[in-house]
Predicted model as a PDB file, atoms N, CA, C, CB and O in Angstrom, pLDDT in the B-factor column:
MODEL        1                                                                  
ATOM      1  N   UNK A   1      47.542   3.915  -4.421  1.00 73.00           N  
ATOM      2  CA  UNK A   1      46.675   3.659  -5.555  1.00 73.00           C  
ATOM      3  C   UNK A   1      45.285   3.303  -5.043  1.00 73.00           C  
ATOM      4  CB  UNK A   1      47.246   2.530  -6.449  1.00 73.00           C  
ATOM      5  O   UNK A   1      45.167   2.415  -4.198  1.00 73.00           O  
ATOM      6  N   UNK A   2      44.071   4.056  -5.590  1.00 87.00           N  
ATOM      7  CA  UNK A   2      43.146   3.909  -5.064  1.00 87.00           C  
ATOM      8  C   UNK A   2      42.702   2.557  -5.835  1.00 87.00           C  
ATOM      9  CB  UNK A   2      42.379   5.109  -5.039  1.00 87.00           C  
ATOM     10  O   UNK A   2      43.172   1.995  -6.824  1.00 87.00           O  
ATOM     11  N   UNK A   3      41.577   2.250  -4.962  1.00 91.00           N  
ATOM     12  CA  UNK A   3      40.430   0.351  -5.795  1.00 91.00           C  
ATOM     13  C   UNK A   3      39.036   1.431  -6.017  1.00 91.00           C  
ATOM     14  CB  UNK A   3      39.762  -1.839  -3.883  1.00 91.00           C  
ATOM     15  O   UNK A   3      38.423   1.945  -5.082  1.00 91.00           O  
ATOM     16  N   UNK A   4      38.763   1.596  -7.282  1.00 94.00           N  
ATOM     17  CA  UNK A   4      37.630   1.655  -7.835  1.00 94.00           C  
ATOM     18  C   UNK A   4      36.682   0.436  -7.723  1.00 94.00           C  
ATOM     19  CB  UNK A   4      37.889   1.968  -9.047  1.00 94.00           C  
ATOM     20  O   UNK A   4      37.021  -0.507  -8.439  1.00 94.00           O  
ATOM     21  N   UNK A   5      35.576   0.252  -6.984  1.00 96.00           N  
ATOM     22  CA  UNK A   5      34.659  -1.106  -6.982  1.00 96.00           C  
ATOM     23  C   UNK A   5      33.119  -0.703  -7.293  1.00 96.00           C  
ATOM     24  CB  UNK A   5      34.726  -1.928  -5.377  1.00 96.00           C  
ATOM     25  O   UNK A   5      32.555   0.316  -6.893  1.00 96.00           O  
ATOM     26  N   UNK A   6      32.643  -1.595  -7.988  1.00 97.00           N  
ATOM     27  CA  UNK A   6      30.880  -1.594  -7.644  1.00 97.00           C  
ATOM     28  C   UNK A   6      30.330  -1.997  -6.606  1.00 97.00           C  
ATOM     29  CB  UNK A   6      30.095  -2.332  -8.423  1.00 97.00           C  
ATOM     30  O   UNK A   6      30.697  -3.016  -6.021  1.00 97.00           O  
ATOM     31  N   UNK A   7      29.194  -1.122  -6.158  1.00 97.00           N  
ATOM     32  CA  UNK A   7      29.008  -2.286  -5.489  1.00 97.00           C  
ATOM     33  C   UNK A   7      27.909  -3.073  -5.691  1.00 97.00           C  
ATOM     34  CB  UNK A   7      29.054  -2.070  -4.340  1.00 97.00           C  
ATOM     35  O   UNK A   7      27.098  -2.751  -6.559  1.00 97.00           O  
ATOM     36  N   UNK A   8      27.757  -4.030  -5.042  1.00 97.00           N  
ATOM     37  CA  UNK A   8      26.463  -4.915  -6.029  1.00 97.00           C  
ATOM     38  C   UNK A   8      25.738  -5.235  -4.884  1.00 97.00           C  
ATOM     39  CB  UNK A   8      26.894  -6.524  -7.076  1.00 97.00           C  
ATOM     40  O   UNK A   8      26.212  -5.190  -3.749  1.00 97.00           O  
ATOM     41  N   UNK A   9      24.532  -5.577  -5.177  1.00 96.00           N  
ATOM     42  CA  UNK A   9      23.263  -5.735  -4.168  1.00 96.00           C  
ATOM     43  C   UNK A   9      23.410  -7.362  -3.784  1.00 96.00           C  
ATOM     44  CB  UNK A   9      21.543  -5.316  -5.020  1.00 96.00           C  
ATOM     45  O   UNK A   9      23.788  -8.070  -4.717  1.00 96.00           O  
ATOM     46  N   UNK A  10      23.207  -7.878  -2.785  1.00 95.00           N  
ATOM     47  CA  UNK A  10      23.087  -9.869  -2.596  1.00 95.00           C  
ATOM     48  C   UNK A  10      21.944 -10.417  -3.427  1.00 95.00           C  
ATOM     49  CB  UNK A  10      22.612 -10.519  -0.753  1.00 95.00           C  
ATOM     50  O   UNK A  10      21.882 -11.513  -3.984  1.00 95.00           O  
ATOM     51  N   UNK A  11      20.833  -9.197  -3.393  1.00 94.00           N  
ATOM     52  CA  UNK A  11      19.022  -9.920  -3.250  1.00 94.00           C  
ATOM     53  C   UNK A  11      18.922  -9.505  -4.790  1.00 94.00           C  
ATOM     54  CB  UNK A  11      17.433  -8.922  -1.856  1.00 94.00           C  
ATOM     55  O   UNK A  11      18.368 -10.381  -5.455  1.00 94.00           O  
ATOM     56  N   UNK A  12      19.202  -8.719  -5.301  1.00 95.00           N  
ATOM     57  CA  UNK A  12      18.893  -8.465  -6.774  1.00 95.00           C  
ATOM     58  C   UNK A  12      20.038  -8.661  -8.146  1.00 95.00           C  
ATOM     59  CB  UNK A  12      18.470  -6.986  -6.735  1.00 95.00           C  
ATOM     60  O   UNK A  12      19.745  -9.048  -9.277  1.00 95.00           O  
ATOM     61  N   UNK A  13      21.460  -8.242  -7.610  1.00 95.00           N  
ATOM     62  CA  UNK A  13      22.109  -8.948  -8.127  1.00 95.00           C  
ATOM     63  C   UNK A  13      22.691  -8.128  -9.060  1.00 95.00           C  
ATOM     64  CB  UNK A  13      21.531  -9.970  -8.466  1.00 95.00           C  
ATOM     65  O   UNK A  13      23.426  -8.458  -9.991  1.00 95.00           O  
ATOM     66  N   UNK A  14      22.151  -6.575  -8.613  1.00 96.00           N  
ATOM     67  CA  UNK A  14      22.258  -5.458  -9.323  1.00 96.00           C  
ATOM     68  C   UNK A  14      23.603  -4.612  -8.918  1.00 96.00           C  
ATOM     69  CB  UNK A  14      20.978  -4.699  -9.123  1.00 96.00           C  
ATOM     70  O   UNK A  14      24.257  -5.027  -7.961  1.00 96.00           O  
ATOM     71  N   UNK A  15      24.068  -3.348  -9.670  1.00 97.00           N  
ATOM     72  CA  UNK A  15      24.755  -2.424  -9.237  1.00 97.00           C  
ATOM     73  C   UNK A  15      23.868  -1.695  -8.686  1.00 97.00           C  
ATOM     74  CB  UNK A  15      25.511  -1.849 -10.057  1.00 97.00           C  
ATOM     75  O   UNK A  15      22.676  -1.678  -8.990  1.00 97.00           O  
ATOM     76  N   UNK A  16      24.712  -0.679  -7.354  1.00 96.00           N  
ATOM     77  CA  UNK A  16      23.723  -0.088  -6.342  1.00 96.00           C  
ATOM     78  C   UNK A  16      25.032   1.217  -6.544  1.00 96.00           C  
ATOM     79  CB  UNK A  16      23.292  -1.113  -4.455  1.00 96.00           C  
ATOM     80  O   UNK A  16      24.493   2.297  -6.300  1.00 96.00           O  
ATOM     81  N   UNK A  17      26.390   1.396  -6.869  1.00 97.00           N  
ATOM     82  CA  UNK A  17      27.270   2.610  -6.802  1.00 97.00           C  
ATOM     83  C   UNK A  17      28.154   1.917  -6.886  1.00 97.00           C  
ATOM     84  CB  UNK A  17      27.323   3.596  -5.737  1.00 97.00           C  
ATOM     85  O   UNK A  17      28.383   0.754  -6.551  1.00 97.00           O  
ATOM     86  N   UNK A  18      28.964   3.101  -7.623  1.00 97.00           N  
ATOM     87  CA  UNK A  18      30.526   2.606  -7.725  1.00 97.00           C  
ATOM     88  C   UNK A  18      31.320   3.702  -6.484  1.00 97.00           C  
ATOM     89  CB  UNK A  18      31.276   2.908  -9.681  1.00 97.00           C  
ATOM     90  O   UNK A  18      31.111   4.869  -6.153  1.00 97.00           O  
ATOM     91  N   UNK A  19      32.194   2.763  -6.088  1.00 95.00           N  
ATOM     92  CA  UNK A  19      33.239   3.750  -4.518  1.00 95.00           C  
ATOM     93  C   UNK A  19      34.151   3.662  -4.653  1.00 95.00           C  
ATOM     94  CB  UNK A  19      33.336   3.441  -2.975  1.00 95.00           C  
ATOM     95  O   UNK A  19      34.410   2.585  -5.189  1.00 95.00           O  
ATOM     96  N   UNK A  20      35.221   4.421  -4.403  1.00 95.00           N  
ATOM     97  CA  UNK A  20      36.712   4.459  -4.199  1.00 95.00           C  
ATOM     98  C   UNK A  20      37.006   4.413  -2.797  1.00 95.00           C  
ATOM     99  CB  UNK A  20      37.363   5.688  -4.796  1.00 95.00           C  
ATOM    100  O   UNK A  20      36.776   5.280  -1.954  1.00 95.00           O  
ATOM    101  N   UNK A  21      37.611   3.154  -2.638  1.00 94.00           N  
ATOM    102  CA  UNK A  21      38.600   2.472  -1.270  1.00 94.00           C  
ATOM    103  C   UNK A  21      40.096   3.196  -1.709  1.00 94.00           C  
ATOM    104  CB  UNK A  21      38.756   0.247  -1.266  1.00 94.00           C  
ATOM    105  O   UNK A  21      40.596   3.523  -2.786  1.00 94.00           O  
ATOM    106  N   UNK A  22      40.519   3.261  -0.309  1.00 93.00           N  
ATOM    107  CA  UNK A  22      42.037   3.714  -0.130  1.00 93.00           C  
ATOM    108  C   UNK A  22      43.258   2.359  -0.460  1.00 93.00           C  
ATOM    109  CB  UNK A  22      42.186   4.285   1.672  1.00 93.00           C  
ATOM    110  O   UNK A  22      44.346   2.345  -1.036  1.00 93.00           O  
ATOM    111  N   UNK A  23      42.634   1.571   0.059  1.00 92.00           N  
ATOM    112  CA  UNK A  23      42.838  -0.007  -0.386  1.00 92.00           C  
ATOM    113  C   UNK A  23      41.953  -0.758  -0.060  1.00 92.00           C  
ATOM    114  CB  UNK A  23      43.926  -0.687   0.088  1.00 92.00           C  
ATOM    115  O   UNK A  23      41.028  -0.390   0.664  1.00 92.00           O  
ATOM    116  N   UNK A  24      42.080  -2.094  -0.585  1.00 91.00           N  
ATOM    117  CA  UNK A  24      41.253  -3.069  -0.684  1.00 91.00           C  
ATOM    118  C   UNK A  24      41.000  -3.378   0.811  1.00 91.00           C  
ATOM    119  CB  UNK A  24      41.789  -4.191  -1.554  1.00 91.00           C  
ATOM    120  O   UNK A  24      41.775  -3.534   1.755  1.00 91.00           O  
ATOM    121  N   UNK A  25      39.356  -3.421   0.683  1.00 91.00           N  
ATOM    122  CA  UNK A  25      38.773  -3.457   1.929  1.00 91.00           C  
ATOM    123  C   UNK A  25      38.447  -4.820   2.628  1.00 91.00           C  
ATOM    124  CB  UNK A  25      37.642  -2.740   1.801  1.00 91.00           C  
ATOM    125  O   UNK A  25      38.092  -5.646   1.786  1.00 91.00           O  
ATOM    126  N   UNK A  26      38.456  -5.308   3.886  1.00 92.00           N  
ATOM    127  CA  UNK A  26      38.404  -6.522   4.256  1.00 92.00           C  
ATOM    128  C   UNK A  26      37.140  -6.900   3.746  1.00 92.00           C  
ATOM    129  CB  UNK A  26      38.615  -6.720   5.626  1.00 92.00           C  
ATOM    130  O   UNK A  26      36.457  -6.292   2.922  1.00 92.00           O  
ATOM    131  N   UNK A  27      36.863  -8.137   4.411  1.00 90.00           N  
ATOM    132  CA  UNK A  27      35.595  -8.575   3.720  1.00 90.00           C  
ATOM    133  C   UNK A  27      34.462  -8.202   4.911  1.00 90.00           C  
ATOM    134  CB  UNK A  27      35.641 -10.361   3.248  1.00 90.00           C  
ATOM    135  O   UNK A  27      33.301  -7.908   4.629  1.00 90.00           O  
ATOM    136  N   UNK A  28      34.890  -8.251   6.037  1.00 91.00           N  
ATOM    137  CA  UNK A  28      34.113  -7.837   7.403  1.00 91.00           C  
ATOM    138  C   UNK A  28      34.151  -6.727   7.209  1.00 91.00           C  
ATOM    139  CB  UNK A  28      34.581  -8.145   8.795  1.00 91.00           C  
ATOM    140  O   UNK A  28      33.505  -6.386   8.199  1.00 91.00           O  
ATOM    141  N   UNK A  29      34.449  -5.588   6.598  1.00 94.00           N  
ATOM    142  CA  UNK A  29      34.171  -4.091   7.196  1.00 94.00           C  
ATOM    143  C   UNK A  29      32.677  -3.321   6.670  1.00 94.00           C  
ATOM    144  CB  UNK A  29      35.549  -3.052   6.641  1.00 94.00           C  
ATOM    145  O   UNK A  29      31.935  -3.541   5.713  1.00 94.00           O  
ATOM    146  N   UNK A  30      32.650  -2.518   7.569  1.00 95.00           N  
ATOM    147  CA  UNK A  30      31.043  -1.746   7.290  1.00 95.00           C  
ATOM    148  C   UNK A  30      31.713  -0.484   6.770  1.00 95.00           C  
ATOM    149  CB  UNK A  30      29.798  -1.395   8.895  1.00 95.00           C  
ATOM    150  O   UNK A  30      32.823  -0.048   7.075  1.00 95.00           O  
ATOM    151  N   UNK A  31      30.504   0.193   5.631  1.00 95.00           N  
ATOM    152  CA  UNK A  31      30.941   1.583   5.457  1.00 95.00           C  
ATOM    153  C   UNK A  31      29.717   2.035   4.600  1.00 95.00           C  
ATOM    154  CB  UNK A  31      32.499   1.785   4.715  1.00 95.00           C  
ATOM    155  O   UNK A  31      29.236   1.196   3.839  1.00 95.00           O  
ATOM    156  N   UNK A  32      29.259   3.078   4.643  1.00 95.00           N  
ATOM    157  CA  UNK A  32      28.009   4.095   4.450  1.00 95.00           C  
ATOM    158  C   UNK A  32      27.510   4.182   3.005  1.00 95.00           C  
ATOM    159  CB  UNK A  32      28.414   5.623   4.888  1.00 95.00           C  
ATOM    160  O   UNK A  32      27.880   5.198   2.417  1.00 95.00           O  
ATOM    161  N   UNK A  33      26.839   3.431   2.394  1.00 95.00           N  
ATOM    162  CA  UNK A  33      26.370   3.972   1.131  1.00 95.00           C  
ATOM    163  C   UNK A  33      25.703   5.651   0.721  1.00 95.00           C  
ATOM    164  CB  UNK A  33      25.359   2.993   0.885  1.00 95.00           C  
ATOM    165  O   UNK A  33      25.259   6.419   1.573  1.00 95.00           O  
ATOM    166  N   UNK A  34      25.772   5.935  -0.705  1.00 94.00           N  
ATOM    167  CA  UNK A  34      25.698   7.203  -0.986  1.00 94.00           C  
ATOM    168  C   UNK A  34      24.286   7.739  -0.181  1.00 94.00           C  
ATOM    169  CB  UNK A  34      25.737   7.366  -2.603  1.00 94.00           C  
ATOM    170  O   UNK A  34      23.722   8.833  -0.142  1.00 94.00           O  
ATOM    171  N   UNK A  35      24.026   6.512   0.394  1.00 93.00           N  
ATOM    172  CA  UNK A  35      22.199   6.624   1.215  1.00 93.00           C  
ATOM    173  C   UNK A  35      22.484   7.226   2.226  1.00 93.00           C  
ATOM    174  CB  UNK A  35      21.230   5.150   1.794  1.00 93.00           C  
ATOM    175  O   UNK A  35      21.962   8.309   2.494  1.00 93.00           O  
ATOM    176  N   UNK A  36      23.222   6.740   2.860  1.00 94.00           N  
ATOM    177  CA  UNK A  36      23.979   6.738   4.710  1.00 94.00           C  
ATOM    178  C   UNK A  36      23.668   5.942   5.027  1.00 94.00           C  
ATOM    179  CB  UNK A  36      23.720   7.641   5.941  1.00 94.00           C  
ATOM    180  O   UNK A  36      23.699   6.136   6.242  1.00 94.00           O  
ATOM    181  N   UNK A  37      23.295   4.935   4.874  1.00 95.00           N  
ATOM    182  CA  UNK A  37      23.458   3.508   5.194  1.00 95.00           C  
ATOM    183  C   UNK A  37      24.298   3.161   5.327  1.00 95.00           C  
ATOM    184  CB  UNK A  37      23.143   2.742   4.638  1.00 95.00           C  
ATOM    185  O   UNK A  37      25.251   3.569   4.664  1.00 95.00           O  
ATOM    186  N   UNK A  38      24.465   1.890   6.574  1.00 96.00           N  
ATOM    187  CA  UNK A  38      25.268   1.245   6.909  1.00 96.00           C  
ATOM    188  C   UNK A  38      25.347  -0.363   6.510  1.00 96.00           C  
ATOM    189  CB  UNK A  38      25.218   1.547   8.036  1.00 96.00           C  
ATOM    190  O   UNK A  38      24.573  -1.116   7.101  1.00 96.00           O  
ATOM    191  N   UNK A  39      26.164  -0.853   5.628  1.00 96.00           N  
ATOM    192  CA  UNK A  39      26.214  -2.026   5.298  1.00 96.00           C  
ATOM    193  C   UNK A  39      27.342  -2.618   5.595  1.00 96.00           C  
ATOM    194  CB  UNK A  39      25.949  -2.146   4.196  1.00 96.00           C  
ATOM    195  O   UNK A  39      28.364  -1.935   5.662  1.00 96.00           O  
ATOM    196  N   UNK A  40      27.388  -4.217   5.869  1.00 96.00           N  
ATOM    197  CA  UNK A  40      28.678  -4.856   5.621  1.00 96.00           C  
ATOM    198  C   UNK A  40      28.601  -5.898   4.784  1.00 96.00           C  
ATOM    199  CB  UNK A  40      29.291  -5.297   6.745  1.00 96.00           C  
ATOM    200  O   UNK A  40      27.730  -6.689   4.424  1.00 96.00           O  
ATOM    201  N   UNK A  41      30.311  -5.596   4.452  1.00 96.00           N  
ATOM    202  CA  UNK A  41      30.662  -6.463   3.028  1.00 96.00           C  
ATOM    203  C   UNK A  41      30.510  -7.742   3.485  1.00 96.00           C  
ATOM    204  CB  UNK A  41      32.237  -6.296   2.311  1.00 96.00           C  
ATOM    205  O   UNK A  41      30.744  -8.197   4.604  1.00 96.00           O  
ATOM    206  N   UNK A  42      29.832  -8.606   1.882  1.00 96.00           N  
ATOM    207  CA  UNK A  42      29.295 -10.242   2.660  1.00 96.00           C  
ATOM    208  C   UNK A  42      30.708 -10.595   1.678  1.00 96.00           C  
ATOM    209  CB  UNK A  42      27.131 -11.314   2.175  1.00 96.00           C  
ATOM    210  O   UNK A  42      31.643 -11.220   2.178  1.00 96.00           O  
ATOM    211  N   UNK A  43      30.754 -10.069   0.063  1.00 95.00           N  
ATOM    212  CA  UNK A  43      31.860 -10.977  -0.651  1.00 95.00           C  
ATOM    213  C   UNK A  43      32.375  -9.907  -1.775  1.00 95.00           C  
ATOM    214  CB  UNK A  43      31.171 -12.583  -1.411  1.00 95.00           C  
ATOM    215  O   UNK A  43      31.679  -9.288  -2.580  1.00 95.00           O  
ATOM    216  N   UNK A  44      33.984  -9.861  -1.577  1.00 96.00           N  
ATOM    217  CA  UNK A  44      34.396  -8.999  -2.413  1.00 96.00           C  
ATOM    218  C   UNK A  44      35.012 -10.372  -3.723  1.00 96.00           C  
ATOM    219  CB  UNK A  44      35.623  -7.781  -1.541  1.00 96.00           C  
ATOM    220  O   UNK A  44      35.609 -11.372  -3.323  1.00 96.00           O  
ATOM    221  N   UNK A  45      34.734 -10.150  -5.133  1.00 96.00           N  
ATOM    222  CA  UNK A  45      35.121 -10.380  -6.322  1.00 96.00           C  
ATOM    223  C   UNK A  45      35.621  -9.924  -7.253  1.00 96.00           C  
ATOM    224  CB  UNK A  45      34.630 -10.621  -6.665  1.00 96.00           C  
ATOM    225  O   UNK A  45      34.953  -9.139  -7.926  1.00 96.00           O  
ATOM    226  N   UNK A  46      36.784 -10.194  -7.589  1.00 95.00           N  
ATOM    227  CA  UNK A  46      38.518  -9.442  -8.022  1.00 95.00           C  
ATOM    228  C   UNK A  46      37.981 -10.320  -9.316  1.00 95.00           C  
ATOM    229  CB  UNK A  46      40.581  -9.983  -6.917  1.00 95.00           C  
ATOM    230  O   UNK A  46      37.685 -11.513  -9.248  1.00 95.00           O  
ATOM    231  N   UNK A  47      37.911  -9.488 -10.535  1.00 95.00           N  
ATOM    232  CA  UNK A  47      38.127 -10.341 -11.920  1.00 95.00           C  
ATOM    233  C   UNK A  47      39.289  -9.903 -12.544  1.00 95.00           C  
ATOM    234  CB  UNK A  47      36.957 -10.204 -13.002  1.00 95.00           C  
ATOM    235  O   UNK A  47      39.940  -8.932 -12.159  1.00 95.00           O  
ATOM    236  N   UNK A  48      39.597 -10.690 -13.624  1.00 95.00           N  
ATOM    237  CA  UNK A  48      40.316 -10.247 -14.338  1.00 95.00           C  
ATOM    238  C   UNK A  48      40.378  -9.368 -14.940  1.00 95.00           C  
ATOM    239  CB  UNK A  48      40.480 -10.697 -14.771  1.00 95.00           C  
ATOM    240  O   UNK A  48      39.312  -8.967 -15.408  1.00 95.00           O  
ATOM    241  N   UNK A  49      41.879  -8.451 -15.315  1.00 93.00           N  
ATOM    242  CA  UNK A  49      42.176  -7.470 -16.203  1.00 93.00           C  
ATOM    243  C   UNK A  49      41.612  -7.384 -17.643  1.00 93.00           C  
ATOM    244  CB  UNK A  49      43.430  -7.500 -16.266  1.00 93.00           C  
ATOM    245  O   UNK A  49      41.585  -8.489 -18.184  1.00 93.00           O  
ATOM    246  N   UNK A  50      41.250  -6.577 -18.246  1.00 91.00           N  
ATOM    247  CA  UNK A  50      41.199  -6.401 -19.682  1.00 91.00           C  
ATOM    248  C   UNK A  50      42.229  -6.801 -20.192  1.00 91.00           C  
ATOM    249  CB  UNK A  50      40.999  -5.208 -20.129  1.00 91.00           C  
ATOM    250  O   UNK A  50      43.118  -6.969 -19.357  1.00 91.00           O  
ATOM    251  N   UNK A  51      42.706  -7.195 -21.940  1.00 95.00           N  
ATOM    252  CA  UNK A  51      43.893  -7.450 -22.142  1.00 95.00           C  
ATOM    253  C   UNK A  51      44.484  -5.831 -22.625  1.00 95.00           C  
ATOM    254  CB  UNK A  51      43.986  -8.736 -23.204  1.00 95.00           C  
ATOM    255  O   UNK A  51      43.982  -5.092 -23.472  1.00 95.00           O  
ATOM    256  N   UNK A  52      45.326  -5.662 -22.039  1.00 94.00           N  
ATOM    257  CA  UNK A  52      46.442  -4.276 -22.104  1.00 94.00           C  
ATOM    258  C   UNK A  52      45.936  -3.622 -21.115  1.00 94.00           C  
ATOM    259  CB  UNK A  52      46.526  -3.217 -23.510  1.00 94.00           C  
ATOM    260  O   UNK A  52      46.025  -2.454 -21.493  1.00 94.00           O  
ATOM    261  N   UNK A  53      45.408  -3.618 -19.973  1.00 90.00           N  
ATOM    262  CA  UNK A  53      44.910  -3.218 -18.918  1.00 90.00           C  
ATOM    263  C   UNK A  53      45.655  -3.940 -17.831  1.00 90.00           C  
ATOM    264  CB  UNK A  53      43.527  -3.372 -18.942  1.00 90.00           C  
ATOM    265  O   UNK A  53      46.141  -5.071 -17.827  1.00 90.00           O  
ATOM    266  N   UNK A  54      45.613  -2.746 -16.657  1.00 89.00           N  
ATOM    267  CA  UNK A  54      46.207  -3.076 -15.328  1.00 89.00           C  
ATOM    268  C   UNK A  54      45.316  -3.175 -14.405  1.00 89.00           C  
ATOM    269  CB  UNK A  54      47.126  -2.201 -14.867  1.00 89.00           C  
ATOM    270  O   UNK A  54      45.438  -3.894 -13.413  1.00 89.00           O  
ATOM    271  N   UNK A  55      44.314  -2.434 -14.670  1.00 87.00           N  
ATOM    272  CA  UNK A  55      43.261  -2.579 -13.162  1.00 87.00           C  
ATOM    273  C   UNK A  55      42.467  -3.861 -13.541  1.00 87.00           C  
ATOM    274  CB  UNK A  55      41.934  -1.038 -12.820  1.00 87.00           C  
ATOM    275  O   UNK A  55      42.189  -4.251 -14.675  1.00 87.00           O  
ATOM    276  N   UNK A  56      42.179  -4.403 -12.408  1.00 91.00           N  
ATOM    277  CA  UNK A  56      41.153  -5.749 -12.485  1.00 91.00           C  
ATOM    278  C   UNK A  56      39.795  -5.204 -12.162  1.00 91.00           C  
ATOM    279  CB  UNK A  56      41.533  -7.062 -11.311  1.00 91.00           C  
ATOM    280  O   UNK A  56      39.753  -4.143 -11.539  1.00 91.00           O  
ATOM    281  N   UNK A  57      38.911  -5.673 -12.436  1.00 95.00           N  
ATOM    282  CA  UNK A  57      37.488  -5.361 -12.040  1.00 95.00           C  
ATOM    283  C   UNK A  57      37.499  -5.621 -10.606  1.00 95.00           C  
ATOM    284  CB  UNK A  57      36.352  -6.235 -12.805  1.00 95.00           C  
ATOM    285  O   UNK A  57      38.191  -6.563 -10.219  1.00 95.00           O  
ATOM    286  N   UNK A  58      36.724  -4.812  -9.606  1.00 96.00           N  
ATOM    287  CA  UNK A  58      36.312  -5.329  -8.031  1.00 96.00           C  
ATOM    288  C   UNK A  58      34.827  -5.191  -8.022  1.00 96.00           C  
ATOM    289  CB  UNK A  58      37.011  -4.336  -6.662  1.00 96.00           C  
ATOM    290  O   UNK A  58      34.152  -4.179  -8.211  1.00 96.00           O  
ATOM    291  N   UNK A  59      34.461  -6.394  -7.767  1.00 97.00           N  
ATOM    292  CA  UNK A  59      32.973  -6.063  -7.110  1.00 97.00           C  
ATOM    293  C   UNK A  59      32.567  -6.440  -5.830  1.00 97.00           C  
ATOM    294  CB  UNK A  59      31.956  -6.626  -7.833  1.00 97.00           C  
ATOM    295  O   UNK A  59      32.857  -7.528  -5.332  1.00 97.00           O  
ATOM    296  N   UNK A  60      31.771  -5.400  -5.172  1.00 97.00           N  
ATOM    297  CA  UNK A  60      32.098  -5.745  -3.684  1.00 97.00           C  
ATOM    298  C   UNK A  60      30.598  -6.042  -3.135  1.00 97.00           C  
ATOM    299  CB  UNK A  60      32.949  -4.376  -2.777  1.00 97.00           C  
ATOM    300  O   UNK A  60      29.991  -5.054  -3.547  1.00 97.00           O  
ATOM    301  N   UNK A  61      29.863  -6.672  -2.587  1.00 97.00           N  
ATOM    302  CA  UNK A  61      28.588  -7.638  -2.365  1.00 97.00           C  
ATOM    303  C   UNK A  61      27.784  -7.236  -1.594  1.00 97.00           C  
ATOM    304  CB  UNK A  61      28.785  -8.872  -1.906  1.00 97.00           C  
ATOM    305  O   UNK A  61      27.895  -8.073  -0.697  1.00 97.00           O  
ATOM    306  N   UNK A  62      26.905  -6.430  -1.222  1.00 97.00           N  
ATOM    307  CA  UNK A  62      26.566  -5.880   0.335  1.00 97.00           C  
ATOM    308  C   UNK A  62      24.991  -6.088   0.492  1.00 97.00           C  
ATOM    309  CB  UNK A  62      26.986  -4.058   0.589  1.00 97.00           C  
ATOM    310  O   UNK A  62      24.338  -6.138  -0.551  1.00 97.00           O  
ATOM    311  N   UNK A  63      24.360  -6.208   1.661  1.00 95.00           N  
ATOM    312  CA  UNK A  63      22.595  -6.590   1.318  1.00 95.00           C  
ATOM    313  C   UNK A  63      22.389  -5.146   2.289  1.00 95.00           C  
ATOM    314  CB  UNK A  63      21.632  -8.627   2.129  1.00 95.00           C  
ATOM    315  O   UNK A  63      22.872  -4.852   3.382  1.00 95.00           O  
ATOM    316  N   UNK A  64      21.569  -4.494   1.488  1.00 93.00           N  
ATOM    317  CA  UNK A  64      20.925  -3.382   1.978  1.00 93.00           C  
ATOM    318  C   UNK A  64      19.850  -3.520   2.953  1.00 93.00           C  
ATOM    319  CB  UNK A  64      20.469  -2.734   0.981  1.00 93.00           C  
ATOM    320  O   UNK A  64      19.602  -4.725   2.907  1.00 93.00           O  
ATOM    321  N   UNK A  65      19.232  -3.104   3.628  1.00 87.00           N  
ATOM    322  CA  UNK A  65      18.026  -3.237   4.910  1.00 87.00           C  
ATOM    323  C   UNK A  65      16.988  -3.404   3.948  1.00 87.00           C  
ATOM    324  CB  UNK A  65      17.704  -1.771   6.120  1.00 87.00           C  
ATOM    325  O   UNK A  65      16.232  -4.334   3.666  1.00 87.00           O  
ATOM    326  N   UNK A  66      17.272  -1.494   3.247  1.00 71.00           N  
ATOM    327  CA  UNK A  66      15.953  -0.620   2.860  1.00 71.00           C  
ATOM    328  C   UNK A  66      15.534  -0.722   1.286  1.00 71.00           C  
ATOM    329  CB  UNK A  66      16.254   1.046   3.199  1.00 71.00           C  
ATOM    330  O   UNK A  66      14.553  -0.107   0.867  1.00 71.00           O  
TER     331      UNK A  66                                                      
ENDMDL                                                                          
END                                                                             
């Protein structure tokens, strides 16, 4: 089952893309935005489900250079 996540910027606080992980990704790992950038995750945030919903929200935290 794939993790659908946003990902969100540190400095603005914004969405920057949504990605599909194979599974949930550590919190240390680096991986390439739709830029080719290289970022690593500072903080992944698991919310709660909708009610009658199974997937939880993921948002995953990353500070860009550029």
């Amino acid at each position: 089952m794939a993790i659908l996540a946003t990902i969100m910027n540190t400095t603005t606080g914004r969405p920057i893309q949504k990605m599909s992980f194979g599974r949930m990704p550590k919190p240390w790992a680096s991986f390439n935005l739709e830029t080719g950038e290289l970022v690593t995750i500072e903080r992944i945030d698991v919310g709660k489900p909708a009610p009658g919903k199974f997937a939880a929200p993921v948002e995953i935290w990353v500070t860009p250079k550029g």
